[in-house]
N, C-alpha and C positions, 0 to 999 in steps of 0.2 A: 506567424507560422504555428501552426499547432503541430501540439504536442502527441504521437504514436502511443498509444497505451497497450502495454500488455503482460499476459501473465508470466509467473515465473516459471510454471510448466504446467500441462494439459492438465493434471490432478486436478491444480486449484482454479485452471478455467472451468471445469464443471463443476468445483465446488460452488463455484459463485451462480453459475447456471443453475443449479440445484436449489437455491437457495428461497429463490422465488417460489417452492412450493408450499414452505412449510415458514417463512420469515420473509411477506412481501415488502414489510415495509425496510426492514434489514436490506433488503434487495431492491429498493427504489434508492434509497441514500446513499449507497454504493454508487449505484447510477449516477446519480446526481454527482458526487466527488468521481467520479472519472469524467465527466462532462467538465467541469471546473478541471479538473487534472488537464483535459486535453488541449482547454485556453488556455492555461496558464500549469507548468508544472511546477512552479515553487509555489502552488499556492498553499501547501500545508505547511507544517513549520519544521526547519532542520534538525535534525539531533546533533549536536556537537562529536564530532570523530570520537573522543575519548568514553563516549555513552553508548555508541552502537554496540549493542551484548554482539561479544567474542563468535556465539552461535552463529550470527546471522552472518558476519564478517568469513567466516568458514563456511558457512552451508552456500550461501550465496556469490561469495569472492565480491563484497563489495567494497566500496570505500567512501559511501554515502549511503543517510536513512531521511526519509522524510514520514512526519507524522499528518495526516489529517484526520481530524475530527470530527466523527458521525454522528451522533444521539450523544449522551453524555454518559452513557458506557462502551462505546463503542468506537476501535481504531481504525481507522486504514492504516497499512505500513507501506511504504514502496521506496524506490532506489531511483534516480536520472541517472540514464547514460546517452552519450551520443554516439552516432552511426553513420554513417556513409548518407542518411538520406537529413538527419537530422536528430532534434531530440527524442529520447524513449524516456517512457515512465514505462518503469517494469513495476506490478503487483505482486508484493511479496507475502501477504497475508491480511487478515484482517480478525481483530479478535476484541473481547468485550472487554471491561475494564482489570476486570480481575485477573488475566492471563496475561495482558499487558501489565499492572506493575509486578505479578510477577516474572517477565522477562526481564524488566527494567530495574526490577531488584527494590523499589519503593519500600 
């Protein structure tokens, strides 16, 4: 069964759409990790509950983070949840390496 992929709101669905004009390749590797997201949603790697930053657990109400890994500066974030029809990966951001550890406090 595949995996429903989508944003976390309209904003960052055309942030990503936007992306492609100015960062194609940024915007194929996205691609590609939601392709892979939609086979298989665990396929990035879990954050452990006690690591998800407090922000994202408030802004998003979640109680799951999942990390994949794009270029070697660059994250995907996203959340699973299930639904009436099955699994979601919701997109919650995506940022280079320097804004990810500083979320992650490194």
């Amino acid at each position: 069964m595949e995996t429903e992929i989508r944003f976390v709101d309209v904003k960052l669905k055309e942030a990503f759409n936007s992306i492609e004009n100015f960062d194609l390749r940024l915007f194929k590797e996205i691609n590609q990790a939601l392709d892979e997201i939609s086979r298989n949603a665990y396929s990035g790697r879990q954050v452990k509950k006690k690591l998800i930053p407090k922000e994202f657990i408030i802004k998003y109400n979640i109680n799951n983070l999942w990390i994949y890994n794009l270029r070697k500066d660059w994250r995907l974030l996203y959340t699973i949840a299930n639904d009436e029809i099955g699994v979601l990966a919701i997109i919650l951001n995506w940022m280079d390496h320097k804004d990810y550890e500083k979320l992650f406090k490194f």
